[in-house]
N, C-alpha and C positions, 0 to 999 in steps of 0.2 A: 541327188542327181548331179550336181553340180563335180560332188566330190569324187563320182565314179567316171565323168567325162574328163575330172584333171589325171585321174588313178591312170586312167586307159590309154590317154595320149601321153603321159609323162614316160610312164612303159615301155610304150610302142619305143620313143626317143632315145631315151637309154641302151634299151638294148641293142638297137642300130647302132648308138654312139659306142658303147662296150664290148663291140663283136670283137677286136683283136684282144681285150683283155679274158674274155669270155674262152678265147681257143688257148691264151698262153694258161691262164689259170690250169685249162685241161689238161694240156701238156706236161705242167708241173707236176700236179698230183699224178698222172700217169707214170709220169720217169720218176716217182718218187717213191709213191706210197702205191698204186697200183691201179687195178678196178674193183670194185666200179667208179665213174669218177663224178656220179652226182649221186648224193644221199637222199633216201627218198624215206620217209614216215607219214605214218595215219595221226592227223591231229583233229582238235574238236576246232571246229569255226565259229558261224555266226547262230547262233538260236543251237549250238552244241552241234549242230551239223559236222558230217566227218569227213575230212579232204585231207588229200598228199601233198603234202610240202615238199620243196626241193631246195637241196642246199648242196655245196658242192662238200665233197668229201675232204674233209682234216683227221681223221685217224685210222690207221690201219687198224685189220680183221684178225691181231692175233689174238691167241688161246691159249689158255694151260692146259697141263695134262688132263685136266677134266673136260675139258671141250667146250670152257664156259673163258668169254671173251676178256681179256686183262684190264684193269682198270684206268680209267678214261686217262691220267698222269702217264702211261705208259705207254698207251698207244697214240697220243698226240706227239709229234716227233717233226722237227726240223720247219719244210714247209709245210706242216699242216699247221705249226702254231703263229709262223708268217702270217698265211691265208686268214685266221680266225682273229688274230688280234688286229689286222685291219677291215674285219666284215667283208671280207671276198667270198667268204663261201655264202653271203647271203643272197648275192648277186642271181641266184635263179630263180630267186621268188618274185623276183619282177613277170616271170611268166605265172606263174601264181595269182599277181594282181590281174593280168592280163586277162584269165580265166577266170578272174569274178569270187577268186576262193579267199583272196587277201586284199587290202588295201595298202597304200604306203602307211598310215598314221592309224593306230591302235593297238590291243590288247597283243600281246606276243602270242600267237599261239602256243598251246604246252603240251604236255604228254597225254593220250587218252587215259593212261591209266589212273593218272590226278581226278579224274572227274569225281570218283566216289568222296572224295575228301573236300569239297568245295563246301564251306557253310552257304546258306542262302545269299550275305551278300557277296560273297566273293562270286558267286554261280550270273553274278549281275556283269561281270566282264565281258560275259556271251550276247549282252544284249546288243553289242555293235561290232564291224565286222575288224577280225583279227589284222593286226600288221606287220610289216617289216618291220618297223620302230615306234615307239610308244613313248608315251608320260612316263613310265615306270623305266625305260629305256635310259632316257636322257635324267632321270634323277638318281641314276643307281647302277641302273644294269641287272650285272651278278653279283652286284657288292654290296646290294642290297637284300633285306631278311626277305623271306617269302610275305611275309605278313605285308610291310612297306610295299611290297609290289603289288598287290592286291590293291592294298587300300589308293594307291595312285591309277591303278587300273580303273578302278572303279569311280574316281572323283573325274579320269577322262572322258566316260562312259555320261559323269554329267555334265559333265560342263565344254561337250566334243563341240568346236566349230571350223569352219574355215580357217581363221586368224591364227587360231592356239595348233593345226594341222602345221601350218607355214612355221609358226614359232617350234614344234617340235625335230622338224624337218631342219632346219638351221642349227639349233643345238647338236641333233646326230650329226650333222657333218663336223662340225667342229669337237665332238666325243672324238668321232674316229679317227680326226686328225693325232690326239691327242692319245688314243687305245686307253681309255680309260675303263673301267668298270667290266672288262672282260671277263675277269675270273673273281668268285667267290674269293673268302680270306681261306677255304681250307680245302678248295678244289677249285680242278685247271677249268671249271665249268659251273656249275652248280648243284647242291646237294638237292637230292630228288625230295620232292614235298608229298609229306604221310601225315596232311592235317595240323590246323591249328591248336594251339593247345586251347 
């Protein structure tokens, strides 16, 4: 209770505080890269539950002759890779929190189509509700294996408190000061997870 009455008001605050960053952000990607200018995906939540994320948009919609979209190195360009290496485009999941579907502190939410490849403890990440920033965030990021982020997912999941919430919260800002662990060593993002070995 405690943690969803600081999630709600620290929100609300933010995003009052962040409304001119909030419209230049928009503006950018508009005169840049185009519409839409907030990115929206179905991810698994808390108990696997499935909610819309919202992040502001860092890559344009092109395509090759096939009609199948260019690889994430190609379409990330100028300001979108501004926007992503200082966590701007994270900026509208604070409405996210707002609406009960995120938290500030835990497991990152991921892709639905990961769910079939989770072994039982990795499937233990769902047991708390997903966040902006995480244990696995602040140890690594993208720079870390899938496996390491699991396994620090899951050690948040037990050993989640108030104290370690604040502690995690203090570390991301000083990450993002610093844009650390943004990109994997062999993508501008990270390679999509098909299972542990």
């Amino acid at each position: 209770m405690l943690k969803r009455i600081f999630d709600v008001l620290l929100a609300f605050i933010l995003i009052l505080f962040l409304c001119p960053i909030y419209i230049l952000v928009s503006l950018l990607i508009f005169m840049a890269i185009g519409r839409p200018i907030i990115f929206r995906q179905l991810r698994p939540g808390y108990k696997g539950k499935i909610f819309c994320i919202y992040k502001f948009c860092t890559m344009t919609n092109e395509k090759n002759n096939d009609g199948e979209l260019l690889p994430d190195e190609k379409r990330l360009k100028g300001i979108g890779k501004l926007i992503r290496s200082t966590s701007l485009d994270e900026l509208p999941q604070l409405f996210n929190v707002l609406k009960g579907d995120m938290s500030f502190v835990g497991p990152r939410p991921l892709l639905v189509e990961y769910l079939p490849f989770y072994n039982d403890e990795q499937k233990r990440r769902h047991d708390v509700m997903p966040g902006i920033t995480g244990w696995a965030q602040v140890n690594g990021r993208n720079a870390i294996s899938w496996e390491e982020k699991f396994n620090y997912d899951v050690w948040y999941v037990d050993n989640q408190s108030f104290l370690l919430d604040m502690k995690i919260l203090w570390m991301t800002f000083l990450k993002v000061l610093k844009r650390s662990g943004v990109s994997s060593g062999s993508s501008v993002t990270m390679e999509k997870f098909k299972g542990s070995k």
